[in-house]
N, CA and C atoms as an extended XYZ file, in Angstrom:
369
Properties=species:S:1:pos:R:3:atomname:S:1:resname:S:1:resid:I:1 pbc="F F F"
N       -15.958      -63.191      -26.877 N   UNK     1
C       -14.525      -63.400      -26.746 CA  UNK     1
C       -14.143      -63.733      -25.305 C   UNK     1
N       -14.556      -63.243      -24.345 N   UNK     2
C       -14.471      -63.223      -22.926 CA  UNK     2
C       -14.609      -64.595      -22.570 C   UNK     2
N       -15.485      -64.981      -22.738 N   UNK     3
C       -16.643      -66.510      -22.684 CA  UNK     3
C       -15.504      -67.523      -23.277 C   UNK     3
N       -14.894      -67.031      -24.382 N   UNK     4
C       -13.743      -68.441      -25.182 CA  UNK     4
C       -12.521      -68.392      -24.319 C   UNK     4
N       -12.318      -67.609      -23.650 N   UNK     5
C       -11.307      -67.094      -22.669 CA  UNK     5
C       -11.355      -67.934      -21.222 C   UNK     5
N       -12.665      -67.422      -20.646 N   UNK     6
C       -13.086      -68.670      -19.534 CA  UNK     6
C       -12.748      -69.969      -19.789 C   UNK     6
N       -13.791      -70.744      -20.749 N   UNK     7
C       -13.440      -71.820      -21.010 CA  UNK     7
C       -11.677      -72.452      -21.184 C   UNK     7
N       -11.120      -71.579      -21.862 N   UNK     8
C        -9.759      -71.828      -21.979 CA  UNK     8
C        -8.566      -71.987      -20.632 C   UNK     8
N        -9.408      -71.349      -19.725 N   UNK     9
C        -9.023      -71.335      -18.867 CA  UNK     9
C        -9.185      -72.685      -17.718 C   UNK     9
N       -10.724      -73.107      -18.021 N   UNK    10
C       -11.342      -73.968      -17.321 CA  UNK    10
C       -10.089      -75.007      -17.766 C   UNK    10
N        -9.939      -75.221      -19.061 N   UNK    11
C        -9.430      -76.487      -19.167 CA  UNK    11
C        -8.096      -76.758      -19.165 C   UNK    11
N        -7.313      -75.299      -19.144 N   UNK    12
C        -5.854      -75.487      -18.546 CA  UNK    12
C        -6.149      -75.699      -17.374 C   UNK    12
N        -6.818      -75.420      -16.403 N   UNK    13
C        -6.974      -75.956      -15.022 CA  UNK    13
C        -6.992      -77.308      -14.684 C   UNK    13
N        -8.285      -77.719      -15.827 N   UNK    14
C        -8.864      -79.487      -16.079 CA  UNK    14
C        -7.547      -79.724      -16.243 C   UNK    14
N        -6.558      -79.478      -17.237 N   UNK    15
C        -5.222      -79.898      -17.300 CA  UNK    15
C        -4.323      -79.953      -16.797 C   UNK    15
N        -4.196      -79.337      -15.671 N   UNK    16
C        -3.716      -79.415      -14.445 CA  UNK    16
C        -3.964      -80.431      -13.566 C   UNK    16
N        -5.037      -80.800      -13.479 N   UNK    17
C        -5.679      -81.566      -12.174 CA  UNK    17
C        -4.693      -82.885      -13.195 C   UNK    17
N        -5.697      -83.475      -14.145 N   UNK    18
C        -5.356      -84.797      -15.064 CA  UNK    18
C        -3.572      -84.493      -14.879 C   UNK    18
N        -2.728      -83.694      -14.986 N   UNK    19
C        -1.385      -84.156      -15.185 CA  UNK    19
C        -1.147      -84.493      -13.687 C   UNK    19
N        -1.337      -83.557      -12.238 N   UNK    20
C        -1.641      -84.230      -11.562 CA  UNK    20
C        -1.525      -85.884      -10.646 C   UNK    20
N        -2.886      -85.862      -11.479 N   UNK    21
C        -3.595      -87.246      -11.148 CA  UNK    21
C        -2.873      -88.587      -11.841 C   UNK    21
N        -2.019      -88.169      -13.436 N   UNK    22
C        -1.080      -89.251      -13.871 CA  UNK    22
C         0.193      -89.337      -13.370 C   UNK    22
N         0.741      -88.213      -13.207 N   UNK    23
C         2.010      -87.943      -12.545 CA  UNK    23
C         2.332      -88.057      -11.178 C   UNK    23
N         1.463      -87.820      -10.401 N   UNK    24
C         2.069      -87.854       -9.007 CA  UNK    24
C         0.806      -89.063       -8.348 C   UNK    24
N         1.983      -89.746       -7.486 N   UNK    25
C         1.414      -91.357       -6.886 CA  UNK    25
C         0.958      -90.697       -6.020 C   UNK    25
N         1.094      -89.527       -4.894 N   UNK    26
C         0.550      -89.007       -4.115 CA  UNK    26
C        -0.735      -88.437       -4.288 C   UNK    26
N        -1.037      -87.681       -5.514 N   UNK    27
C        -2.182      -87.023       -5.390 CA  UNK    27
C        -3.278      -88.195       -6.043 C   UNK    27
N        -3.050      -89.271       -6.398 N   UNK    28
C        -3.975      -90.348       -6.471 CA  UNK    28
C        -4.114      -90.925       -5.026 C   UNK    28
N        -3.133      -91.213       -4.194 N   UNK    29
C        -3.296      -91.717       -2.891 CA  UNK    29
C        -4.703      -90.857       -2.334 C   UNK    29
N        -4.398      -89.043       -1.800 N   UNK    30
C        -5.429      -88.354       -1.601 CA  UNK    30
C        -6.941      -88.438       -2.508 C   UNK    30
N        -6.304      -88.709       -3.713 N   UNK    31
C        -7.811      -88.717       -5.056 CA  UNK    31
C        -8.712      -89.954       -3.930 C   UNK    31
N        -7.975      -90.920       -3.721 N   UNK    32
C        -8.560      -92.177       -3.477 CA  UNK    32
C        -8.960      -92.648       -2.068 C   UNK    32
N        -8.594      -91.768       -1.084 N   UNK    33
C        -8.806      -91.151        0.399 CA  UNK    33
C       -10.090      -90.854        0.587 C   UNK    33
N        -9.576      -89.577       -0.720 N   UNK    34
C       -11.241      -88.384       -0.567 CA  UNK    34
C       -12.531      -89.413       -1.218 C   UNK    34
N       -12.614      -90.232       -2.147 N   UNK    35
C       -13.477      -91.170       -2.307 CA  UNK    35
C       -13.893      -92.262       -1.490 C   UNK    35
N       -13.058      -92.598       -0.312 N   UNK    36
C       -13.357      -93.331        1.047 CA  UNK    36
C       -13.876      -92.513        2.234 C   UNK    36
N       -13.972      -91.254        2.060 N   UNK    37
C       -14.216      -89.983        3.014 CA  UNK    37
C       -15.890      -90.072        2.110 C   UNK    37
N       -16.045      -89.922        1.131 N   UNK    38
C       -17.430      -89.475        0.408 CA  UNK    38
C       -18.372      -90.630        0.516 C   UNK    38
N       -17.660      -91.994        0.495 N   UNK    39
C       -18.429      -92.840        0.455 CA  UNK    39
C       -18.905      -93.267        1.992 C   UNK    39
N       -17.847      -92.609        2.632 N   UNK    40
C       -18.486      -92.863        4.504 CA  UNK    40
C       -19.310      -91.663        4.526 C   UNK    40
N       -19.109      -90.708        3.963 N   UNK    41
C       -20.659      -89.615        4.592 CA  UNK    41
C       -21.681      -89.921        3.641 C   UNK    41
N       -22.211      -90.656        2.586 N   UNK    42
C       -23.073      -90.957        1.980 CA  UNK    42
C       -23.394      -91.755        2.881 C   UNK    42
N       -22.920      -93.540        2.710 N   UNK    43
C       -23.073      -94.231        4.011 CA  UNK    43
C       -23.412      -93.593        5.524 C   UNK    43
N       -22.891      -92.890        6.437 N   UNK    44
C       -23.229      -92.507        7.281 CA  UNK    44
C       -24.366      -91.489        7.411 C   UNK    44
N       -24.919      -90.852        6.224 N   UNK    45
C       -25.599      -89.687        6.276 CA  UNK    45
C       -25.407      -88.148        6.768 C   UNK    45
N       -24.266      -87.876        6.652 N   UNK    46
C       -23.873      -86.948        8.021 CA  UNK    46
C       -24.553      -85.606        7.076 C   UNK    46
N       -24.300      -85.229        8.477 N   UNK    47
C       -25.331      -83.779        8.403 CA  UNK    47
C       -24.619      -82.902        6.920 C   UNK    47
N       -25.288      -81.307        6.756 N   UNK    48
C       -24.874      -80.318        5.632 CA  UNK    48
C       -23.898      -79.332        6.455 C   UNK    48
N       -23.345      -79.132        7.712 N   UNK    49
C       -22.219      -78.965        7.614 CA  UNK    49
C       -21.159      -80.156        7.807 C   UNK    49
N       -21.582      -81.140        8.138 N   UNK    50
C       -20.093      -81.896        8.047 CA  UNK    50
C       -19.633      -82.530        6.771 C   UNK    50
N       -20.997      -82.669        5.699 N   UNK    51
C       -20.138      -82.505        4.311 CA  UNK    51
C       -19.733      -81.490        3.736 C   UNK    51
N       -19.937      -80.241        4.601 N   UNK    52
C       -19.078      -78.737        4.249 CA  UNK    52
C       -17.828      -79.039        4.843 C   UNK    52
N       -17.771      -79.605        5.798 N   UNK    53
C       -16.230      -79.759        6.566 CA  UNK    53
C       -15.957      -80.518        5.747 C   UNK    53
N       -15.996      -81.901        5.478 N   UNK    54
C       -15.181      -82.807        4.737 CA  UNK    54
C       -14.745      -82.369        3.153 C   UNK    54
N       -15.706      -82.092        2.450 N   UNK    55
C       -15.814      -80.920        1.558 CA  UNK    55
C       -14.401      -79.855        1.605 C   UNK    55
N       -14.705      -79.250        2.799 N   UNK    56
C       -13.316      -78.379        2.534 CA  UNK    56
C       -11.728      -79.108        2.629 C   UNK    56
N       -12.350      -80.380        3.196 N   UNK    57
C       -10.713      -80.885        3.986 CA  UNK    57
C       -10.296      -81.373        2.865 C   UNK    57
N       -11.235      -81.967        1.996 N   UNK    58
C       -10.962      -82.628        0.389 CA  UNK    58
C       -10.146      -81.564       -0.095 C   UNK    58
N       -10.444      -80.747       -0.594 N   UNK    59
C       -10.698      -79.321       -1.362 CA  UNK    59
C        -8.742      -78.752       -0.981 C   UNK    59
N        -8.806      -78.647        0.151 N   UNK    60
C        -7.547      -78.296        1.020 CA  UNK    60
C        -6.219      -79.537        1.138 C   UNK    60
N        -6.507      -80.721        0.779 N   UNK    61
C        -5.355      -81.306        0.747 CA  UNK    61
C        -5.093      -81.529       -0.269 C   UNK    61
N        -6.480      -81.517       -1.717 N   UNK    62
C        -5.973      -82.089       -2.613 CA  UNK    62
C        -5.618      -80.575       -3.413 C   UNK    62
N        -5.527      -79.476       -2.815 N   UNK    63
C        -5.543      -78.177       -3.726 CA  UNK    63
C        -3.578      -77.835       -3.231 C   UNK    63
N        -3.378      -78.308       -1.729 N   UNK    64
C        -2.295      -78.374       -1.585 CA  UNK    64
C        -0.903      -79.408       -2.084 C   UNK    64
N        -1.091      -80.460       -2.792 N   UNK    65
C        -0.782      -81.763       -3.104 CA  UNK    65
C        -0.793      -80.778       -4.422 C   UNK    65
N        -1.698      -80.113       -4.896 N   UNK    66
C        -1.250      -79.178       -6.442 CA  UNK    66
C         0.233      -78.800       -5.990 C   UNK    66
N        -0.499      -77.544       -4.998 N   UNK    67
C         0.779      -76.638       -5.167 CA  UNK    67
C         1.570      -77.205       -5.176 C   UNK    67
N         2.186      -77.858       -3.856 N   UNK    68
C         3.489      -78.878       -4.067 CA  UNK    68
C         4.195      -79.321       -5.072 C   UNK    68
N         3.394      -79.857       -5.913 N   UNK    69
C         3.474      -80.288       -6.934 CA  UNK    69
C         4.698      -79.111       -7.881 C   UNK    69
N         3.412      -78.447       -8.017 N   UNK    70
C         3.972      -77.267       -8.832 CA  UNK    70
C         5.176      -76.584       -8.714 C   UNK    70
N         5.389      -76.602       -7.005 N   UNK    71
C         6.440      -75.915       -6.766 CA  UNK    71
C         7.543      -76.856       -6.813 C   UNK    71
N         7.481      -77.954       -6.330 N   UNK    72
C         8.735      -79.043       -6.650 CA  UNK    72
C         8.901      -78.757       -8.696 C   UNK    72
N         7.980      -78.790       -9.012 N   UNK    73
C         8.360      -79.248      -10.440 CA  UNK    73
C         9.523      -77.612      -10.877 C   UNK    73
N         8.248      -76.590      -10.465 N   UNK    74
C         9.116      -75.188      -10.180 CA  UNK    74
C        10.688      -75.524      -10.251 C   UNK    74
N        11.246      -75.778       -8.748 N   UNK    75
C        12.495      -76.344       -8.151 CA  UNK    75
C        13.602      -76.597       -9.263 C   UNK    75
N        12.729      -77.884       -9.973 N   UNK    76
C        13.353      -78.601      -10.410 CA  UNK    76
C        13.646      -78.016      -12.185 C   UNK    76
N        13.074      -76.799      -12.516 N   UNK    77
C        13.803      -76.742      -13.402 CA  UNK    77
C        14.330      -75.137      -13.194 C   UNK    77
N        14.502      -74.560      -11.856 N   UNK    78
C        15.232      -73.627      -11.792 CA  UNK    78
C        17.001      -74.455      -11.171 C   UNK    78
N        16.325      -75.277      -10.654 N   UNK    79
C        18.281      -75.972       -9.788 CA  UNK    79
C        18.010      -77.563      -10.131 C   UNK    79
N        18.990      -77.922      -10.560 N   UNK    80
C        18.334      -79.440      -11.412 CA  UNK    80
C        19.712      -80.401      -10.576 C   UNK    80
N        20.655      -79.727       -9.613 N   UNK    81
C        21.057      -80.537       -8.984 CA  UNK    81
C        20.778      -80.455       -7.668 C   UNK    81
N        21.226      -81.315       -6.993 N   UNK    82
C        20.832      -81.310       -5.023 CA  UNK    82
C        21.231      -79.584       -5.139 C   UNK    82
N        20.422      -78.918       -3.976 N   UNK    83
C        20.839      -77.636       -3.522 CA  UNK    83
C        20.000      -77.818       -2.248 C   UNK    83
N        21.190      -76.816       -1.219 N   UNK    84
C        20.312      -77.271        0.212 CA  UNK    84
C        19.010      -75.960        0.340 C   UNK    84
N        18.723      -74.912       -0.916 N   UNK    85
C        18.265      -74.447       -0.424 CA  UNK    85
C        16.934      -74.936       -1.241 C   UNK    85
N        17.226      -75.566       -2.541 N   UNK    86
C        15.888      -76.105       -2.837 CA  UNK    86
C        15.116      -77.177       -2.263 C   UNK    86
N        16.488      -78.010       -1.542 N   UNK    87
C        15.378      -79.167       -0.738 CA  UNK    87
C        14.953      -78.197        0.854 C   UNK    87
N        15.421      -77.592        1.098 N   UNK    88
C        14.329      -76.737        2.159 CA  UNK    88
C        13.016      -76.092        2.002 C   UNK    88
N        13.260      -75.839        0.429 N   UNK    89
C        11.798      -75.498       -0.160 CA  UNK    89
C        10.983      -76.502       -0.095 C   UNK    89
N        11.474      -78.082       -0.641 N   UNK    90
C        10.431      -78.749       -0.993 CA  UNK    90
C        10.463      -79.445        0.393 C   UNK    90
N        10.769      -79.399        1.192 N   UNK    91
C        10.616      -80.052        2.594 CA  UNK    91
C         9.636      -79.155        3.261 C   UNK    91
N         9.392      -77.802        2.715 N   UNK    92
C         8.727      -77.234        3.641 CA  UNK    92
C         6.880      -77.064        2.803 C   UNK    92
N         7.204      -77.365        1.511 N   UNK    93
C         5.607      -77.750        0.675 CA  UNK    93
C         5.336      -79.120        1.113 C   UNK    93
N         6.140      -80.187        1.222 N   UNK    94
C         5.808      -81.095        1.576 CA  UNK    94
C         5.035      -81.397        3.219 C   UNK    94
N         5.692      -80.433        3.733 N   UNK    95
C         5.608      -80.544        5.130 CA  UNK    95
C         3.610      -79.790        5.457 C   UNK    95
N         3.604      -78.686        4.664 N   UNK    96
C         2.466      -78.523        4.122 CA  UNK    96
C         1.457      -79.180        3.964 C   UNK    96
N         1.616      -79.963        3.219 N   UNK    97
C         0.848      -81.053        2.686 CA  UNK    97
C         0.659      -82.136        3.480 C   UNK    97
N         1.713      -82.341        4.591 N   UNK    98
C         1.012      -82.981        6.005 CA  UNK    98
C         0.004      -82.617        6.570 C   UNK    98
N         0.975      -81.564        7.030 N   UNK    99
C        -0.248      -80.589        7.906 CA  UNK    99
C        -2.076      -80.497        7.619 C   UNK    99
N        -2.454      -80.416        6.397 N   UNK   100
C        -3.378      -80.079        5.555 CA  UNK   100
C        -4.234      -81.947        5.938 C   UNK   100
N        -2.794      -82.900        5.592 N   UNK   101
C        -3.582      -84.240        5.583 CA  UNK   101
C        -4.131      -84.882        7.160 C   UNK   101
N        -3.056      -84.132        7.897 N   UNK   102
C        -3.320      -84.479        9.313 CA  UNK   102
C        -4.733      -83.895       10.055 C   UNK   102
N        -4.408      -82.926       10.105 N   UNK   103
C        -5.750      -81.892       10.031 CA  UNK   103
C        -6.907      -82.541        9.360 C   UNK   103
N        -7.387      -82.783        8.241 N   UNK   104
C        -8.335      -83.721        7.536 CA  UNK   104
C        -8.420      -84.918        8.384 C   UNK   104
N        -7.423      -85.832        8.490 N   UNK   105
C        -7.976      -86.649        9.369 CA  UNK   105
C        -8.477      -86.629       10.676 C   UNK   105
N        -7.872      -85.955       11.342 N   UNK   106
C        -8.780      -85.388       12.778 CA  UNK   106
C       -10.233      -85.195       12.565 C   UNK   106
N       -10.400      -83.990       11.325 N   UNK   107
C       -11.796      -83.351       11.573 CA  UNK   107
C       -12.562      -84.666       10.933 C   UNK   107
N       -12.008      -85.940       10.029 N   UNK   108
C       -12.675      -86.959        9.169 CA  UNK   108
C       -12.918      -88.001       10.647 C   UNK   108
N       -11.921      -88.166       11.230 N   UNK   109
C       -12.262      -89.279       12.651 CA  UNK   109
C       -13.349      -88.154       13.701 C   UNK   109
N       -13.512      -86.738       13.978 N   UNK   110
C       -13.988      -86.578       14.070 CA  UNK   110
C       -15.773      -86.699       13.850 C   UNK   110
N       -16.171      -86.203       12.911 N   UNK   111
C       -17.227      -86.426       12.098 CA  UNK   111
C       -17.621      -88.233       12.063 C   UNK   111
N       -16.778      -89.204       11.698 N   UNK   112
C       -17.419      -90.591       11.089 CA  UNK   112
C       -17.089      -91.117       12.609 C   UNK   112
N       -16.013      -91.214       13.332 N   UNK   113
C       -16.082      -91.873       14.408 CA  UNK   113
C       -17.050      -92.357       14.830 C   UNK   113
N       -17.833      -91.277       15.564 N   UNK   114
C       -18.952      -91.447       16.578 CA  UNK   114
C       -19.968      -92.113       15.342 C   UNK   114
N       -19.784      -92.259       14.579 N   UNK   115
C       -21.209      -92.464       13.282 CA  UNK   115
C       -20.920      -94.041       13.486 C   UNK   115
N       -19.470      -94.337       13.337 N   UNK   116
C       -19.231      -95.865       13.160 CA  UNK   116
C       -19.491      -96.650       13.984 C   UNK   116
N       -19.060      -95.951       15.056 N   UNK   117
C       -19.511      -96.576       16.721 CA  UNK   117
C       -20.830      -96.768       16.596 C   UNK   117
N       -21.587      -95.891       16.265 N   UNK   118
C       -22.948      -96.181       16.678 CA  UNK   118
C       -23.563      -97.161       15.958 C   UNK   118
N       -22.782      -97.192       14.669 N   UNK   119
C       -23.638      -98.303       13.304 CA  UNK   119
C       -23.194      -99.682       14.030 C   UNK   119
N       -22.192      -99.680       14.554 N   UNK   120
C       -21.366     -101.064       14.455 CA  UNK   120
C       -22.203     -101.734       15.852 C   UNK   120
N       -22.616     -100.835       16.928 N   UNK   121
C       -23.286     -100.715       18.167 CA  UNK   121
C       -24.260     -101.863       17.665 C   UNK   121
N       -24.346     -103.324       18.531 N   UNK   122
C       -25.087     -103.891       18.197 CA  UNK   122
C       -26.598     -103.536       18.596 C   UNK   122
N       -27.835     -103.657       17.531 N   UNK   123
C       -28.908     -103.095       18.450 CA  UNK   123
C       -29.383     -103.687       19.772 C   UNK   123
């Protein structure tokens, strides 16, 4: 019984991600980021922690781009007209979800920078 429970769980999650991924233009933007991030550390080879770093930065913008999500949708069916205190909420998940993307790109120009330079480095 436990075991049918997990699973049930797994796939309200899976169902989460997929509504997601149809619904919001943003979290396909990140979906499609993090697949230009994977395909430069394959390409580049980078070491087993910097696909732990990139790894997490994936993990962290696209887990935040949920919440957001969630909580705007939240928002929107507790106050369904303008309220200044719900757009302070979602200004401040959104603002979140910078932070998270900005951060990723630092530690991503970090990591591939110096990789690109060196590939592009004529021999």
């Amino acid at each position: 019984m436990k075991m049918k429970s997990l699973i049930k769980s797994f796939a309200f999650a899976g169902n989460g991600v997929k509504n997601c991924f149809v619904s919001e233009r943003n979290f396909r933007i990140h979906t499609l980021l993090a697949i230009v991030a994977l395909i430069f550390a394959i390409t580049l080879k980078i070491s087993v922690i910097e696909w732990i770093a990139i790894g997490f930065c994936i993990a962290f913008v696209i887990a935040m781009e949920m919440l957001n999500t969630a909580i705007e949708k939240l928002c929107d069916v507790v106050h369904q007209d303008v309220h200044p205190g719900i757009k302070k909420i979602k200004d401040i998940t959104a603002g979140a979800v910078l932070v998270s993307a900005i951060f990723s790109l630092i530690a991503g120009l970090i990591i591939f920078l110096p990789k690109i330079i060196l590939y592009l480095k004529p021999a």
